[in-house]
C-alpha positions as a Markdown table, in Angstrom:
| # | Residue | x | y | z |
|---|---|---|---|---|
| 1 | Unk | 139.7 | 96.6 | 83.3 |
| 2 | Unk | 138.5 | 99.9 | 83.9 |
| 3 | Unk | 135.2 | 101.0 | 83.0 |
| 4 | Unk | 134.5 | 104.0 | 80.8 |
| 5 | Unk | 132.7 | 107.0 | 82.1 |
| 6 | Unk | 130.1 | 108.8 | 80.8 |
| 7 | Unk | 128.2 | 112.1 | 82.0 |
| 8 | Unk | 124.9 | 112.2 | 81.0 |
| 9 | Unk | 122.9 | 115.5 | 81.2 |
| 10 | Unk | 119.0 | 116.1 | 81.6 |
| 11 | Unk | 119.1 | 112.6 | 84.1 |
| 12 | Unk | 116.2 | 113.1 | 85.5 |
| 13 | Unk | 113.9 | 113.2 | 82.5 |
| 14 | Unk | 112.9 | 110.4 | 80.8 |
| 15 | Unk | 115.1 | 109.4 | 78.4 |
| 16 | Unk | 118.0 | 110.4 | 80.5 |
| 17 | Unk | 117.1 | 108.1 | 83.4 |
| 18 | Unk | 116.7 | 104.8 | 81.0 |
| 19 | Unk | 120.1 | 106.1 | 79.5 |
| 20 | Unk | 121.2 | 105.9 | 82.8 |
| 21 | Unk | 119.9 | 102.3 | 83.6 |
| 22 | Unk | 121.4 | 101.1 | 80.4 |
| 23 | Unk | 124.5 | 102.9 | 81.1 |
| 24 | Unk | 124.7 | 101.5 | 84.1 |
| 25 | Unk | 123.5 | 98.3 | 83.4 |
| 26 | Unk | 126.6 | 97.9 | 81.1 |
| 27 | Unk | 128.8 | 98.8 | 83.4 |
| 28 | Unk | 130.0 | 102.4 | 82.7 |
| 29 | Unk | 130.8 | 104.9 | 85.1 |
| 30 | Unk | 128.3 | 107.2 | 85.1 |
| 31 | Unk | 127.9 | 110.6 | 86.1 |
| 32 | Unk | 124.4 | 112.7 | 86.0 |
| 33 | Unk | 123.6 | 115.9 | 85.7 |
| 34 | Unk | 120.2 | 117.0 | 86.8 |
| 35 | Unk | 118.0 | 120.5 | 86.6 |
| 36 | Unk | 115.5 | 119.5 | 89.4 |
| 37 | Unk | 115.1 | 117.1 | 92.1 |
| 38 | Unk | 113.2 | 113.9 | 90.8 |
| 39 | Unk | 112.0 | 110.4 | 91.7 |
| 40 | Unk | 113.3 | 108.9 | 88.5 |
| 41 | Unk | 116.5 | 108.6 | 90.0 |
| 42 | Unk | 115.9 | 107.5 | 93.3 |
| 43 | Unk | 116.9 | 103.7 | 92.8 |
| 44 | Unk | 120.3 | 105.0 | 91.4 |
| 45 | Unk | 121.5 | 107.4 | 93.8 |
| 46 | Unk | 123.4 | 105.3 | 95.9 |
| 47 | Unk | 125.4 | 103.6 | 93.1 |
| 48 | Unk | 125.7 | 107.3 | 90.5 |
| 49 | Unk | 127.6 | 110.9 | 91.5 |
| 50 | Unk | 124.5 | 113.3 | 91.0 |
| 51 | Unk | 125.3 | 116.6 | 90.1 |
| 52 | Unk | 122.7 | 119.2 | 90.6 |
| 53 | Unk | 122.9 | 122.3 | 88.4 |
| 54 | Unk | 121.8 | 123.9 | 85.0 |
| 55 | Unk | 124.0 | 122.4 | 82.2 |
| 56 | Unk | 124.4 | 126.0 | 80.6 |
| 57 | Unk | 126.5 | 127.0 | 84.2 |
| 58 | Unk | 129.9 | 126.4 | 82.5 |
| 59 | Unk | 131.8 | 127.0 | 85.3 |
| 60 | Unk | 130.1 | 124.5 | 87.4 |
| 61 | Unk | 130.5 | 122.0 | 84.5 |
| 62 | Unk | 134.2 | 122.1 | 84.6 |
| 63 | Unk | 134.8 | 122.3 | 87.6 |
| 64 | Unk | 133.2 | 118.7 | 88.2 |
| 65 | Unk | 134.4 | 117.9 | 85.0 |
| 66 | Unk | 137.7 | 118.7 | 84.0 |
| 67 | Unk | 138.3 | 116.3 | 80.6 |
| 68 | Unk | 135.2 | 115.7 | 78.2 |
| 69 | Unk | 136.5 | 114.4 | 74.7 |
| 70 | Unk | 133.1 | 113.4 | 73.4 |
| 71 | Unk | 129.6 | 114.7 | 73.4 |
| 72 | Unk | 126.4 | 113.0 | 72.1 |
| 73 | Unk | 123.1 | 114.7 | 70.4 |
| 74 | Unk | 121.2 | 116.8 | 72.4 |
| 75 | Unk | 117.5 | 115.1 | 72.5 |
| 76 | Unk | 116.3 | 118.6 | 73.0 |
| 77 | Unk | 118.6 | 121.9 | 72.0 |
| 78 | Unk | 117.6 | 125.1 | 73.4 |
| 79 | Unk | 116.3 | 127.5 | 71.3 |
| 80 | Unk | 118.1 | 131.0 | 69.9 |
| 81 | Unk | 116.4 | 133.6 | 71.0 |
């Protein structure tokens, strides 16, 4: 069967890295975006692509990802200034 994939953004932060664990754990493919280096990660990164960039650079986005058909709730969405 294959597995489902899932990218999840802000990975190195707290919630994000359990996500990923649980993720993980259930066997998704999953894909992480990160916005600086951290340790919270570090068991993972031999067995997760890591994607190092700011989530707002669209251009990066895409060109890693091509397809996204569903998004989640950000825990944390930026402000309007």
């Amino acid at each position: 069967m294959k597995s489902k994939k899932c990218i999840v953004t802000g990975a190195e932060g707290f919630l994000g890295s359990h996500m990923v664990d649980f993720l993980v754990g259930k066997g998704f493919a999953v894909y992480a975006t990160v916005y600086k280096d951290t340790d919270n990660l570090d068991h993972l990164k031999d067995k997760i692509p890591i994607l190092w960039c700011d989530i707002r650079d669209r251009e990066r986005i895409e060109s890693k990802f091509s397809r996204l058909s569903r998004t989640a709730c950000s825990t944390m969405p930026p402000r309007v200034w």
